[in-house]
Backbone as a printed PyTorch tensor [residue, N CA C, xyz], in Angstrom:
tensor([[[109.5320,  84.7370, 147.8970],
         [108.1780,  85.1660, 147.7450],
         [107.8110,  85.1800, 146.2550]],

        [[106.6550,  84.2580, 146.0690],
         [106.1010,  84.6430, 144.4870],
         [105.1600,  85.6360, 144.4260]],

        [[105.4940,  86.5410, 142.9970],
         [104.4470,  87.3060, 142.6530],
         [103.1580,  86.8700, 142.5880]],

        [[101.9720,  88.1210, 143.1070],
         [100.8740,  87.3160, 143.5240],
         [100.1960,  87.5010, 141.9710]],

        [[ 99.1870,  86.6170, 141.7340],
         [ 98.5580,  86.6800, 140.4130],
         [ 98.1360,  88.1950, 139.2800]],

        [[ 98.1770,  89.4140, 140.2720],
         [ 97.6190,  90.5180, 139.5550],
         [ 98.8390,  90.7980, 138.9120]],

        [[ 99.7530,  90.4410, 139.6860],
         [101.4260,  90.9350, 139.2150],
         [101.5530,  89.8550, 137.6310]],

        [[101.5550,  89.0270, 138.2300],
         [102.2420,  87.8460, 136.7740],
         [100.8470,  88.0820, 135.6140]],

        [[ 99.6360,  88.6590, 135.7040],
         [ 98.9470,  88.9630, 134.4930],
         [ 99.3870,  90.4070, 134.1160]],

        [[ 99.5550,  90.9880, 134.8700],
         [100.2490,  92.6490, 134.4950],
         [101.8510,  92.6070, 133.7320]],

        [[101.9580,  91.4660, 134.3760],
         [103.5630,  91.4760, 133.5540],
         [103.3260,  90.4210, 132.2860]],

        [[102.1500,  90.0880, 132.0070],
         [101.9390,  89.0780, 131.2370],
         [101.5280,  90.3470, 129.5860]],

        [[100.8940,  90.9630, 130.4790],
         [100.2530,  91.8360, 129.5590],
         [101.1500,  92.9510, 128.9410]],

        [[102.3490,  93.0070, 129.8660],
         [103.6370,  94.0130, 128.9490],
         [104.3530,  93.3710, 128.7030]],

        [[104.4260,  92.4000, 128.2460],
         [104.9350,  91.1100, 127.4560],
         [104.3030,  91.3200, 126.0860]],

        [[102.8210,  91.2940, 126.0050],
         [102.2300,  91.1470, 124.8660],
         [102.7300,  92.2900, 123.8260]],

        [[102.2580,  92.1010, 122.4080],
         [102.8490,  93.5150, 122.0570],
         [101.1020,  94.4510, 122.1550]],

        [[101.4580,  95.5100, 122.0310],
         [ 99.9010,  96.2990, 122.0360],
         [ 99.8440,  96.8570, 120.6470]],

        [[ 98.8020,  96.5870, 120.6420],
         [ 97.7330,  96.9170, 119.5140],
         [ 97.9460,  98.3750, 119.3530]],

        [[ 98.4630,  98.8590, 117.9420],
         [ 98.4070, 100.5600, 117.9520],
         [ 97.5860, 101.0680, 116.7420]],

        [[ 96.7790, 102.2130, 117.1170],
         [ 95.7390, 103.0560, 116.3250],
         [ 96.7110, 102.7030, 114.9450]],

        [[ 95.4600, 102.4910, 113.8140],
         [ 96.2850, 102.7510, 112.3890],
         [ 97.1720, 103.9050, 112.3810]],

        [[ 98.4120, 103.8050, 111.4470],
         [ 99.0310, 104.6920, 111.2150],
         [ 99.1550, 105.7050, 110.4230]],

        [[ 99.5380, 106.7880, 110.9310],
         [ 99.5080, 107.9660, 110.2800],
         [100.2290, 108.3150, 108.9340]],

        [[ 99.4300, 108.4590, 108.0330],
         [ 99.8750, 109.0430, 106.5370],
         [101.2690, 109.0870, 106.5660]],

        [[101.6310, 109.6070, 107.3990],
         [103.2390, 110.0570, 107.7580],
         [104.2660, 108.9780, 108.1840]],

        [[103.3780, 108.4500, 108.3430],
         [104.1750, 106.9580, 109.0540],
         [105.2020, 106.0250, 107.6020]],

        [[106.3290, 106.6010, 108.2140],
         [107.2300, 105.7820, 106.8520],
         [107.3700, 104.6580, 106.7600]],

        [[107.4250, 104.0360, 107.7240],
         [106.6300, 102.2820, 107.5950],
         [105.5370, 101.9060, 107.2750]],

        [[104.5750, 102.2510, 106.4210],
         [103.7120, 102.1320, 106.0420],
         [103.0390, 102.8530, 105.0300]],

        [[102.9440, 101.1280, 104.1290],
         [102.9220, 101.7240, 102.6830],
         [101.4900, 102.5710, 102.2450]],

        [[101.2520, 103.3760, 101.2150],
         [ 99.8130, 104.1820, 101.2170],
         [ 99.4120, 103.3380, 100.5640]],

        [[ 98.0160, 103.9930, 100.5280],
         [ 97.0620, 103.4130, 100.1960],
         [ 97.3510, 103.6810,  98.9300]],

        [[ 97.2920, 102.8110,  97.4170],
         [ 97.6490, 103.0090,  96.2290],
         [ 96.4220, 104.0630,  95.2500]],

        [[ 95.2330, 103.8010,  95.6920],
         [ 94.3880, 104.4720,  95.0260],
         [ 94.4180, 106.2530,  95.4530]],

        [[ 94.2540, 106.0560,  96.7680],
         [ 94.6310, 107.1450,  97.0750],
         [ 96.1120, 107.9070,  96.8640]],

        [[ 97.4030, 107.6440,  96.7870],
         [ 98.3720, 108.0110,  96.1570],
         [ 98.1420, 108.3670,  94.8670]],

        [[ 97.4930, 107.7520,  94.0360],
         [ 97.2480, 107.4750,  92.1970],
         [ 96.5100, 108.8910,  92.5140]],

        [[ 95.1340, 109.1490,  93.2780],
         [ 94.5660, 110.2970,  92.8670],
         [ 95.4820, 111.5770,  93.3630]],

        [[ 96.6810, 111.1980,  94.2790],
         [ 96.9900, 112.7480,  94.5800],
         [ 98.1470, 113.0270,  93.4270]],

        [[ 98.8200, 111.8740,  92.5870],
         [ 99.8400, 111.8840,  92.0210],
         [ 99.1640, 112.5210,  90.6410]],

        [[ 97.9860, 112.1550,  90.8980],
         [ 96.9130, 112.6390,  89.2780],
         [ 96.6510, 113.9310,  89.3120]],

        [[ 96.6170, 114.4950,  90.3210],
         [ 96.1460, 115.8760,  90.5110],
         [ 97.6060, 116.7750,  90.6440]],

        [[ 99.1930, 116.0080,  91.5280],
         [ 99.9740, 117.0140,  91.1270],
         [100.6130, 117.0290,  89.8030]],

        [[100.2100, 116.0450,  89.4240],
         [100.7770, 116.1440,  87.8910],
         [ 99.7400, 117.3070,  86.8410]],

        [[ 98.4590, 117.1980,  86.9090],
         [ 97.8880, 118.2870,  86.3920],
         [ 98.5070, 119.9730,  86.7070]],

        [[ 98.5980, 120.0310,  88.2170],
         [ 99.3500, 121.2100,  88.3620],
         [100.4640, 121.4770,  87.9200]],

        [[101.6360, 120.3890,  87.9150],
         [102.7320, 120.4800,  87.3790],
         [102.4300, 121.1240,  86.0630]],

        [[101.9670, 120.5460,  85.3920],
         [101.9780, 120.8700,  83.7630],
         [101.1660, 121.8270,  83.4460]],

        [[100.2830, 121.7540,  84.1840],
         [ 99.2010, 123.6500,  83.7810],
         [100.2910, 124.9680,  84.1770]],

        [[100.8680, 124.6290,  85.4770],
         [101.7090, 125.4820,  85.9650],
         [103.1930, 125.8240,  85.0830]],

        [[103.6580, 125.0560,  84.6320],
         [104.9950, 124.9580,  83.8280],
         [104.5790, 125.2620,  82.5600]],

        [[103.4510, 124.8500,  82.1490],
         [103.4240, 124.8090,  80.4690],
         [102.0620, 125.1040,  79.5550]],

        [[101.0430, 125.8800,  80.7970],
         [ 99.8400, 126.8230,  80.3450],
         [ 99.5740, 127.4100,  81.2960]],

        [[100.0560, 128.0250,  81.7070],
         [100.0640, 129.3320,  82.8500],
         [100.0390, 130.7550,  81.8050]],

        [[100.1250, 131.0200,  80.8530],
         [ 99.5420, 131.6110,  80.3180],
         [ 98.7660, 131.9680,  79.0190]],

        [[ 98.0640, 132.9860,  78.5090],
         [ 97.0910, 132.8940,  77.6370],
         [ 97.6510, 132.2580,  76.7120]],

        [[ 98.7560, 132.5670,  76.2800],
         [ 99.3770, 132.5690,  74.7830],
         [ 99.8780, 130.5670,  74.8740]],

        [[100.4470, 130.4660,  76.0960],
         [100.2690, 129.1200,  75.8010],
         [ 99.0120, 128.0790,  76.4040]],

        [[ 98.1240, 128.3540,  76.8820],
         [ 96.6030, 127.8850,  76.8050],
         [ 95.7180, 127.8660,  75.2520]],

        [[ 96.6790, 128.8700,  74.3090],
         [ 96.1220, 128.7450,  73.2450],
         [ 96.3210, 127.6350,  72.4850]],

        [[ 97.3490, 126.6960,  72.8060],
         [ 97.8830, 125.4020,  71.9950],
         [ 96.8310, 124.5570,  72.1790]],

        [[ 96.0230, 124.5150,  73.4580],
         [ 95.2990, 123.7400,  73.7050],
         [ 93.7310, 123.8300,  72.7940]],

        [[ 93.0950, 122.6470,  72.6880],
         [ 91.9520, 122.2640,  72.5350],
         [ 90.6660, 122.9110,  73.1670]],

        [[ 90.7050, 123.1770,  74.5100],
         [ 90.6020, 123.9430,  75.4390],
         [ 90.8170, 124.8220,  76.6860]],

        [[ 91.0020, 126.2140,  75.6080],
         [ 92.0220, 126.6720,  76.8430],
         [ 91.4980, 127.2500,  77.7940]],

        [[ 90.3730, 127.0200,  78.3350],
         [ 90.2170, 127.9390,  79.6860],
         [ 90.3580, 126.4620,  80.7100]],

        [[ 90.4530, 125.2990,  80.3720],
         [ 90.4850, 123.7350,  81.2180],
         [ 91.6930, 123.3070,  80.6800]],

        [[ 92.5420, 122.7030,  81.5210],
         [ 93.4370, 121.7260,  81.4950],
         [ 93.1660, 120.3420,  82.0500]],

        [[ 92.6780, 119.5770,  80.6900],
         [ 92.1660, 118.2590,  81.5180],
         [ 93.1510, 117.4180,  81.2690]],

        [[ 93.0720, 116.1770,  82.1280],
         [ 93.8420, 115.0360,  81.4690],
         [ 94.6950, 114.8020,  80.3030]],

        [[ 93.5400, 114.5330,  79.5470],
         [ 93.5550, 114.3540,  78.2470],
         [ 94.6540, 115.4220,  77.4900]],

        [[ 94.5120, 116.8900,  77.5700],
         [ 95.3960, 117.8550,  77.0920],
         [ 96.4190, 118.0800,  78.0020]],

        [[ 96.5040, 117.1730,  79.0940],
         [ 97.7840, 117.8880,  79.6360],
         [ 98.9670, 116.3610,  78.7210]],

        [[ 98.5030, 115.0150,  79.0620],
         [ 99.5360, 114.3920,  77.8810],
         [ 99.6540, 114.6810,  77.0160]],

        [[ 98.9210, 115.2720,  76.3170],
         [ 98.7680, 115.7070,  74.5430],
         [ 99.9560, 117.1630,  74.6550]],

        [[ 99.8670, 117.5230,  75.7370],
         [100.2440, 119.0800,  75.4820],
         [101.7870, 118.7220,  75.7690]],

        [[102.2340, 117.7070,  77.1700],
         [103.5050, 117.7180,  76.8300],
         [104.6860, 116.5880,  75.3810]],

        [[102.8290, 115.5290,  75.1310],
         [103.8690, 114.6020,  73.5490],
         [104.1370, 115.9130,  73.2680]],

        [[103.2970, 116.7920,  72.2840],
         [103.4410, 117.6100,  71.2520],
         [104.4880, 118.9820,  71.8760]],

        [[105.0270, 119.1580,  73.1640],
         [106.1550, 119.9620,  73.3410],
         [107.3860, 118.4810,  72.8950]],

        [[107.1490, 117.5150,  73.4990],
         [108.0780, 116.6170,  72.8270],
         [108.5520, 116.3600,  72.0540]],

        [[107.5820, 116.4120,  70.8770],
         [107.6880, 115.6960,  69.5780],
         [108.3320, 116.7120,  69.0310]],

        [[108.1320, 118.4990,  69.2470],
         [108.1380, 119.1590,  68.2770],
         [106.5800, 119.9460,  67.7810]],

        [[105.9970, 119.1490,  67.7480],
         [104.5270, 119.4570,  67.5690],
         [103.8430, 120.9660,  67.5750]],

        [[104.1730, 121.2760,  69.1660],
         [104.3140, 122.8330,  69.7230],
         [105.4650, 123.0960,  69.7840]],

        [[105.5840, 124.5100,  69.9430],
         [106.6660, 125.1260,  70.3140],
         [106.6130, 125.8120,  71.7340]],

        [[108.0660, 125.5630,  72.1820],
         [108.1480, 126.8100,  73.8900],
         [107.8730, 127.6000,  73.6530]],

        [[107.1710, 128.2710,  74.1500],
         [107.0160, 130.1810,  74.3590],
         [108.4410, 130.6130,  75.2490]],

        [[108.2260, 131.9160,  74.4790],
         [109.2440, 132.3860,  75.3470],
         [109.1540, 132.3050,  77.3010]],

        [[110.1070, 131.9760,  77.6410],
         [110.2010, 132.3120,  78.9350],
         [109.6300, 130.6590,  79.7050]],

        [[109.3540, 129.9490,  78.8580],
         [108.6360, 128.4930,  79.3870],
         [110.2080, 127.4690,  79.3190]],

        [[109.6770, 126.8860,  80.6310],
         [110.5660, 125.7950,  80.6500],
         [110.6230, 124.4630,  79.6680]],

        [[111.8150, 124.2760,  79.3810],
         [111.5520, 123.1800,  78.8610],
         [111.2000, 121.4620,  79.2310]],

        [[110.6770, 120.9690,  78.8130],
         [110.0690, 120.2130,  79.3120],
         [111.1900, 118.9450,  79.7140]],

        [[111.2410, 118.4060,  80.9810],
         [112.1790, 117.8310,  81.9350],
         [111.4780, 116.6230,  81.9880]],

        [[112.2230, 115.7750,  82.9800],
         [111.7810, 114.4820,  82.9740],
         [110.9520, 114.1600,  84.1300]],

        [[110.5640, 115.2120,  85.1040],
         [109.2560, 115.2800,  85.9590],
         [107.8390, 115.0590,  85.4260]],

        [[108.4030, 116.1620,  83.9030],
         [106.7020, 116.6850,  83.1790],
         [106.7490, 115.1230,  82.1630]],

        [[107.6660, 114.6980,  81.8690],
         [107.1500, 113.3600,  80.8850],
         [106.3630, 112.2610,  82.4820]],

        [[107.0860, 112.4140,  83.4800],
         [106.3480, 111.3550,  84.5050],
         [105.3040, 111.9320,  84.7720]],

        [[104.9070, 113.2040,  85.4250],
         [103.6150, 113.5410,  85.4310],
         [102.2840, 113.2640,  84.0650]],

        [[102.8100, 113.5380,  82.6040],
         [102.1130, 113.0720,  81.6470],
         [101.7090, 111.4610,  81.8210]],

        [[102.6930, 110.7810,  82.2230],
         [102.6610, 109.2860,  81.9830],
         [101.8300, 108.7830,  83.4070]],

        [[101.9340, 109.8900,  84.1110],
         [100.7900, 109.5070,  85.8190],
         [ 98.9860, 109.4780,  85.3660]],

        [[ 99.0890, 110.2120,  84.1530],
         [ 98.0550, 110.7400,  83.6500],
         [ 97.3420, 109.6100,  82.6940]],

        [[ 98.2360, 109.2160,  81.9920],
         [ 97.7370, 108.0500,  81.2000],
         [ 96.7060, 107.3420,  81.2770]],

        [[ 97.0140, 106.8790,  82.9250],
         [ 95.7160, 105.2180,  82.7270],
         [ 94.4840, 106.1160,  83.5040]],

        [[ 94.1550, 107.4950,  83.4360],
         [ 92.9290, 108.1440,  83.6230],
         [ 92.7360, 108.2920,  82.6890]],

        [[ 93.2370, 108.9570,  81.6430],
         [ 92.6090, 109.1870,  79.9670],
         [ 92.6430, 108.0680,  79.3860]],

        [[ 92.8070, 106.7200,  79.7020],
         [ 92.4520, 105.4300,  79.2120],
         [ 90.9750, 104.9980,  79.6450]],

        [[ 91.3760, 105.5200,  80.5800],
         [ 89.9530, 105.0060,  81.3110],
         [ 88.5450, 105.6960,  80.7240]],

        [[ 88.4200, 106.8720,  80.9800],
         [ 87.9330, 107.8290,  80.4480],
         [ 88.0590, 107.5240,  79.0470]],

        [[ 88.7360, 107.4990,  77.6000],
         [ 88.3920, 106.5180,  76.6830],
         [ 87.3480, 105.8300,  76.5680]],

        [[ 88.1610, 104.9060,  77.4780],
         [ 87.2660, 103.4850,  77.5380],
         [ 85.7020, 103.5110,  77.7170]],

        [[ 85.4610, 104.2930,  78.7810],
         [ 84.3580, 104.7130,  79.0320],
         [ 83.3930, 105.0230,  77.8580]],

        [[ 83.9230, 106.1330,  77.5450],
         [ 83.3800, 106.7940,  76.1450],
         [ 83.0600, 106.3270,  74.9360]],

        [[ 84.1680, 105.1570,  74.4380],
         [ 84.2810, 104.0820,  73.2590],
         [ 82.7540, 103.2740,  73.8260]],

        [[ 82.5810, 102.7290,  75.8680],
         [ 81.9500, 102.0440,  75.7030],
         [ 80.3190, 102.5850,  75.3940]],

        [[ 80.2020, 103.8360,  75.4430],
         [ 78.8090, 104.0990,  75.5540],
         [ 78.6600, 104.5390,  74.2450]],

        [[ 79.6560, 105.1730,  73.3850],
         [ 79.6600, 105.1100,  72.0520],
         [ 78.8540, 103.6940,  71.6650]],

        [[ 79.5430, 102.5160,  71.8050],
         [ 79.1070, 101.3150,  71.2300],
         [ 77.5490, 100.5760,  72.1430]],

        [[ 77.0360, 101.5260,  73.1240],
         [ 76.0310, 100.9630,  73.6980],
         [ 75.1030, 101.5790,  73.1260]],

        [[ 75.3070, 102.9500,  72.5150],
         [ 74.0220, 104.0740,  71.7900],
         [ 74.1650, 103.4210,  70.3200]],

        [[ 75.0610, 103.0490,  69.6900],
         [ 75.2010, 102.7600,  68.1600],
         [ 73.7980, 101.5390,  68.3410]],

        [[ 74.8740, 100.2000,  69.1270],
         [ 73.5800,  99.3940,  69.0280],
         [ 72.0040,  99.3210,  69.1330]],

        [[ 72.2660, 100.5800,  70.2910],
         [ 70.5320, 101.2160,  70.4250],
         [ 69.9880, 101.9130,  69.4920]],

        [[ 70.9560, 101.9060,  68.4800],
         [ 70.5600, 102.7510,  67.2570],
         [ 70.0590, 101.8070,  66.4340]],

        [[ 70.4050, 100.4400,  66.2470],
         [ 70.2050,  99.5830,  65.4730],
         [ 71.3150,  99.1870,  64.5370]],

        [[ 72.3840, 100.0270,  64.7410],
         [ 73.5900,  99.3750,  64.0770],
         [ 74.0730,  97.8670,  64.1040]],

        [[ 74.8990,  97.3900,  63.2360],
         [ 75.2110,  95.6240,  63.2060],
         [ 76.2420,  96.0200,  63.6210]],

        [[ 76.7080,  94.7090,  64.4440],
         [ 78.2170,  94.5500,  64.4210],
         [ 79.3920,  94.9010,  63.4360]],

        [[ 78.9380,  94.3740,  62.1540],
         [ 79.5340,  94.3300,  60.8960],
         [ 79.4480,  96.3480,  60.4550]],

        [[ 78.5000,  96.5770,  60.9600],
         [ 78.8010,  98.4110,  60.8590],
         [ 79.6700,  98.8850,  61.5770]],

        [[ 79.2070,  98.4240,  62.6450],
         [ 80.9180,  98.9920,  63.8140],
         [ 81.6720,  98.3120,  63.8400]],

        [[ 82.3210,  97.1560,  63.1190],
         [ 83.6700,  96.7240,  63.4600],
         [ 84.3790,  97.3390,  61.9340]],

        [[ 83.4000,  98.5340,  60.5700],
         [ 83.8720,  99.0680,  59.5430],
         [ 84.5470, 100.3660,  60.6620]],

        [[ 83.4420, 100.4320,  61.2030],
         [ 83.5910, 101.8750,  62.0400],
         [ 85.0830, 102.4320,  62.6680]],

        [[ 85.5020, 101.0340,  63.4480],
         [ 86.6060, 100.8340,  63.9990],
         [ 87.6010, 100.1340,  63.6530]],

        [[ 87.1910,  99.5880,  62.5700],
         [ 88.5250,  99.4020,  61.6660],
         [ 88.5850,  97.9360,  62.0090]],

        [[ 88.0860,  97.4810,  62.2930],
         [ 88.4510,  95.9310,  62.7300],
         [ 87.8040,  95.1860,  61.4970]],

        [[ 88.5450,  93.7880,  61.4870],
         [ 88.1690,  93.1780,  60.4560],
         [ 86.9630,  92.4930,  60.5480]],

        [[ 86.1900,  92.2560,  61.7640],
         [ 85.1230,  91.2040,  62.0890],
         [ 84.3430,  91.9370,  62.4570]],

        [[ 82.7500,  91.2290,  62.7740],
         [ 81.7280,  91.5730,  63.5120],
         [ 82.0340,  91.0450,  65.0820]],

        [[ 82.4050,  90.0060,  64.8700],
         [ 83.1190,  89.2930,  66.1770],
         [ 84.4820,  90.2380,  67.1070]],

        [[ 85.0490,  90.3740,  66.3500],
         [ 85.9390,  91.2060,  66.8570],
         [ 85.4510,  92.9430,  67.6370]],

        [[ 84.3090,  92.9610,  67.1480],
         [ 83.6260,  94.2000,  67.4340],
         [ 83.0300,  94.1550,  68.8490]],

        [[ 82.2730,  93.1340,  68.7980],
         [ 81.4290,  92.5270,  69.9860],
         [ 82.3950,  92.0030,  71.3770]],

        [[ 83.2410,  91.3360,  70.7060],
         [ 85.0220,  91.2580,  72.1000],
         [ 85.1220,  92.4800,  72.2800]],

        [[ 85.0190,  93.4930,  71.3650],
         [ 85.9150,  94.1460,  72.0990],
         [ 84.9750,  95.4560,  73.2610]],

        [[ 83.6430,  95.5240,  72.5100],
         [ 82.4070,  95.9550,  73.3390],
         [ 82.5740,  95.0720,  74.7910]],

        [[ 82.6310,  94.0340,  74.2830],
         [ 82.5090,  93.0220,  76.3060],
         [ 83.4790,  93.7250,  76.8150]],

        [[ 84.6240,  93.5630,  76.4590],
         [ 86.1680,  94.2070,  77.3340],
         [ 85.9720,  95.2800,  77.9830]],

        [[ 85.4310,  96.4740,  77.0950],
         [ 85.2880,  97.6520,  77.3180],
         [ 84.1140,  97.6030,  78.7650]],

        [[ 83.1930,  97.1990,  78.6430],
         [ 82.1860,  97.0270,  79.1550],
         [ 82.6670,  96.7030,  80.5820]],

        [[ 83.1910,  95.2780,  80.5660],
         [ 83.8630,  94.6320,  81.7630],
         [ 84.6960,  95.3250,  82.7870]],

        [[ 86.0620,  95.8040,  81.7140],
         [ 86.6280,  97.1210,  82.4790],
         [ 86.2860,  98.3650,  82.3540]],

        [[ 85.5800,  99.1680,  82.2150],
         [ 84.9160,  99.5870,  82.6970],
         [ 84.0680,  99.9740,  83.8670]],

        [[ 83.1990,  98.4510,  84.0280],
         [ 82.2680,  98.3610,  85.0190],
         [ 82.9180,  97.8460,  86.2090]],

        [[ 84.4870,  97.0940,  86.1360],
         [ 85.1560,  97.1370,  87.3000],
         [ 85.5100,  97.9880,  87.5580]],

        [[ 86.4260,  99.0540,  86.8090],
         [ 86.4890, 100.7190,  87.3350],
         [ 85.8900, 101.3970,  87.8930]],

        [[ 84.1800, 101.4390,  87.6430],
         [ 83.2680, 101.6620,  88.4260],
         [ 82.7980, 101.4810,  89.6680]],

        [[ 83.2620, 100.2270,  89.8190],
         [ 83.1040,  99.6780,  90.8210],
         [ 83.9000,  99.7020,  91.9300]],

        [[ 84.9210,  99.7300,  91.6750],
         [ 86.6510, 100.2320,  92.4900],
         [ 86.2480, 101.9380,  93.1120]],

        [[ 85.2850, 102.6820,  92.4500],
         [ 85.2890, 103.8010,  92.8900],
         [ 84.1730, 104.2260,  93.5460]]])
């Protein structure tokens, strides 16, 4: 006796593989999403280092601004426990090789942020009426040309950063 047709498409169909709902965050076969990783790795690294190394007044005072721990001062805060720069307070850990990776998670946001800033710096100068040849004294560069490259760059990445978000 052959199977009648509902049978051989039913068995056709648990043959196939099935289609499964995207996977869950949790799912260790499956890699994250990178942007989203970057922002949670950006944010425990801020905690890391506010928590370890300005958790209190006396060392919030090293900072630039101490009632915020931004970006920007949390790399600055662990170079300068690095370098020597600052000193531990009593009772503070010393700084391990978590807090240099959390600083270094931090990086290409305070680049960015930079960048940003350099670029609107150089978009108000020109609206000011400044020359090239004023801002490439400004910034140290030897050209007017070199000024204007480096305005496009900024500009470019930038406005892809923008755009990514």
């Amino acid at each position: 006796m052959s199977p009648k047709p509902e049978q051989k498409q039913q068995s056709r169909q648990s043959e196939q593989p099935q289609q499964s709902a995207p996977a869950s965050p949790a799912d260790p076969f499956t890699p994250p999403d990178p942007e989203q990783a970057r922002a949670h790795r950006a944010a425990a690294s801020l905690f890391r280092i506010a928590e370890r190394h300005a958790g209190s007044d006396e060392q919030r005072r090293r900072q630039i601004h101490p009632a915020v721990l931004s970006p920007h001062e949390a790399v600055r805060l662990v170079s300068f426990l690095l370098s020597g720069a600052a000193q531990l307070h009593d009772g503070e850990p010393e700084v391990d090789q978590a807090d240099v990776t959390a600083a270094l998670s931090l990086v290409p946001m305070v680049r960015g942020e930079m960048d940003e800033l350099e670029a609107g710096l150089l978009q108000m100068a020109r609206g000011r009426g400044m020359t090239w040849q004023e801002i490439s004294f400004g910034l140290g560069l030897g050209t007017p040309q070199a000024a204007r490259q480096r305005y496009e760059r900024l500009v470019g990445r930038t406005a892809t950063e923008s755009a990514a978000d």
